[in-house]
Kinemage of the C-alpha trace (Angstrom):
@kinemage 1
@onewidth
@group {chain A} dominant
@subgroup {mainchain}
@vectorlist {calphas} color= white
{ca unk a 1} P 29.754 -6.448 -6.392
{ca unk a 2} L 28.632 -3.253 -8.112
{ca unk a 3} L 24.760 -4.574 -8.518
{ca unk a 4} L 24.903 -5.471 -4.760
{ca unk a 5} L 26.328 -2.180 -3.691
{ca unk a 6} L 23.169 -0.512 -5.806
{ca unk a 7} L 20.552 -2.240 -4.683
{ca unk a 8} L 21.655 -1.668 -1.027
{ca unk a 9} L 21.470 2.337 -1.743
{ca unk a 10} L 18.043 1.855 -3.244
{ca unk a 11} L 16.904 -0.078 -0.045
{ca unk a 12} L 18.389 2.764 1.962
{ca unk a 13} L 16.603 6.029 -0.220
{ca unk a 14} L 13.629 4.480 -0.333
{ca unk a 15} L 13.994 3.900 3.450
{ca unk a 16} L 14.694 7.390 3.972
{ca unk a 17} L 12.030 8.587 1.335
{ca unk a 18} L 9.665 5.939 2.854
{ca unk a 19} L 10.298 7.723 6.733
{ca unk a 20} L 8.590 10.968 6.862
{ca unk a 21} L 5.442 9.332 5.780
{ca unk a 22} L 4.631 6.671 7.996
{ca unk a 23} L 1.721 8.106 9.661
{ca unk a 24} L -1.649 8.590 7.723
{ca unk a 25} L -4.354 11.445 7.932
{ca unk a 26} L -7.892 10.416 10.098
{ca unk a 27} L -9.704 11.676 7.371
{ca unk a 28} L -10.128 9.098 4.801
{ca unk a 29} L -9.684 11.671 1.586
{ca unk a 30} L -6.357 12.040 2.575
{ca unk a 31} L -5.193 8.800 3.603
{ca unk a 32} L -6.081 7.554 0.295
{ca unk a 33} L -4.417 10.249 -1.810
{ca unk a 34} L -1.092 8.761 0.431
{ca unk a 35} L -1.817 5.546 -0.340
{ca unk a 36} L -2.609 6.169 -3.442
{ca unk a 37} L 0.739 8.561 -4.174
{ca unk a 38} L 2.686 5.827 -2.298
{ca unk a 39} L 0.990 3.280 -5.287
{ca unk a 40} L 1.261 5.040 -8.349
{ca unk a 41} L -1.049 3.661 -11.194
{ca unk a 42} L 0.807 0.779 -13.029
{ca unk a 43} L 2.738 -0.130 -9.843
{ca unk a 44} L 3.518 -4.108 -9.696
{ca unk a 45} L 2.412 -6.495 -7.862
{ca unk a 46} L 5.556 -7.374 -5.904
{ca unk a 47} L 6.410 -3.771 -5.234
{ca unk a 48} L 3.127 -2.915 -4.238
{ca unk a 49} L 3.399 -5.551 -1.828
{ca unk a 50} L 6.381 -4.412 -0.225
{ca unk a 51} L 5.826 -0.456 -0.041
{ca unk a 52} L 2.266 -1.546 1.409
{ca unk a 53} L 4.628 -3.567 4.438
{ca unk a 54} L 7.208 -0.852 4.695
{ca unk a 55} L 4.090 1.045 5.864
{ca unk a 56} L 3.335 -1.230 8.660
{ca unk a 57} L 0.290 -2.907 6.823
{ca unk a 58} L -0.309 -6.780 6.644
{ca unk a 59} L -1.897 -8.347 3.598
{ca unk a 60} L -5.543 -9.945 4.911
{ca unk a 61} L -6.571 -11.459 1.598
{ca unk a 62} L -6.452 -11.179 -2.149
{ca unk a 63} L -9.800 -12.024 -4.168
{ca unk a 64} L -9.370 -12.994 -7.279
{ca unk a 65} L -12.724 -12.518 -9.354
{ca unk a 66} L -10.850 -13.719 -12.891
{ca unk a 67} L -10.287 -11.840 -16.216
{ca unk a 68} L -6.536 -10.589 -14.440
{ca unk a 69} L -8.164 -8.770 -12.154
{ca unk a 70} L -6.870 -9.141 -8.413
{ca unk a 71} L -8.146 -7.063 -5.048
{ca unk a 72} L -6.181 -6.943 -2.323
{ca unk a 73} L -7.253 -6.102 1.864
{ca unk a 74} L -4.333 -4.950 4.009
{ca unk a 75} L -4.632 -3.768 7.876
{ca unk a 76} L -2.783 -1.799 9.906
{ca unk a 77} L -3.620 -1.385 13.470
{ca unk a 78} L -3.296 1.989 14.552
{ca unk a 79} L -3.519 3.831 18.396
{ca unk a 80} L -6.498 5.712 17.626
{ca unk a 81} L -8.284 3.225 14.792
{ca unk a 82} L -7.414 0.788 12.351
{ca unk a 83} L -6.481 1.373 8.850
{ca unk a 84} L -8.351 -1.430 6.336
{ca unk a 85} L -6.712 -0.385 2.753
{ca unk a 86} L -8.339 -2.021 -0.708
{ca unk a 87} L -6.531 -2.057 -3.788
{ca unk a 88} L -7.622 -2.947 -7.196
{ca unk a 89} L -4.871 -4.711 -9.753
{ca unk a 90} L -5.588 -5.751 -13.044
{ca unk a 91} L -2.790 -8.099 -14.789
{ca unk a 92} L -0.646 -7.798 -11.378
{ca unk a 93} L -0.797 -3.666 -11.391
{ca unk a 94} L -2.286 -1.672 -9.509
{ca unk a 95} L -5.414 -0.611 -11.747
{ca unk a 96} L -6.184 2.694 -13.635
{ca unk a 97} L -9.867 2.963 -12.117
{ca unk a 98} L -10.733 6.235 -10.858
{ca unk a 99} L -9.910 5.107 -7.345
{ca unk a 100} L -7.700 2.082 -7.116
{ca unk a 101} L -7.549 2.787 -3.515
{ca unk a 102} L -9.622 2.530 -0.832
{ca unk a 103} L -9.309 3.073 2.947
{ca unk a 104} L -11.822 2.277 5.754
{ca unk a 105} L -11.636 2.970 9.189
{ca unk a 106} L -12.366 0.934 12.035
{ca unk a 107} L -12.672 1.916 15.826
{ca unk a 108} L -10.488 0.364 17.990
{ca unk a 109} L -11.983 -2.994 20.284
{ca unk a 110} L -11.899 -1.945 24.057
C-alpha cells in the first residue's frame, strides 16, 4: 500500500515538474540545453525513454553500432517545425560525450 501510494506522488511531481516545460526554444542551442537538462548524463535507458514521451516525442529508431553503445531518433511534430532529437547511450545511459544531445529542425510539409 505504502510503495503504491509513493510511486503515485512521484508520477504526479514529476508531472507537475514536467508541465512548465513542454514547449522548446526555435533556436537549436537552447532546445538542446532542455533536452539535455531534461536527460542528465548517466540517465537510464528506461527513464530516458519515458521523460523523452512525457515531452510529446515518439521514438523513430535506435541504431545500435555495438561495443554498448546505442543512438536513439525521436520526433515531435510541432506547429511551426518539427523537433528530430538524437541521443547517444553507452551501456543503456545516456553518454558523457560533450553533447549527448542533438536537435534538428525540420520545416513543416505544406
Amino acid at each position: 500500500m505504502i510503495i503504491r501510494y509513493i510511486s503515485f506522488l512521484s508520477v504526479v511531481l514529476l508531472g507537475l515538474i514536467c508541465s512548465g516545460c513542454s514547449e522548446l526554444s526555435s533556436n537549436p542551442t537552447r532546445a538542446e540545453r532542455t533536452i539535455a537538462h531534461w536527460l542528465p548524463v548517466g540517465t537510464s535507458d528506461d527513464v530516458m525513454k519515458k521523460i523523452m514521451e512525457q515531452h510529446g516525442f515518439v521514438l523513430d529508431s535506435c541504431l545500435m553500432p555495438g561495443g554498448g553503445v546505442r543512438d536513439y531518433s525521436f520526433y515531435r511534430v510541432g506547429k511551426i517545425h518539427n523537433w528530430v532529437v538524437q541521443v547517444h547511450e553507452q551501456d543503456e545511459k545516456v553518454a558523457t560525450t560533450n553533447f549527448p544531445v542533438r536537435v534538428f529542425f525540420m520545416p513543416m510539409k505544406t
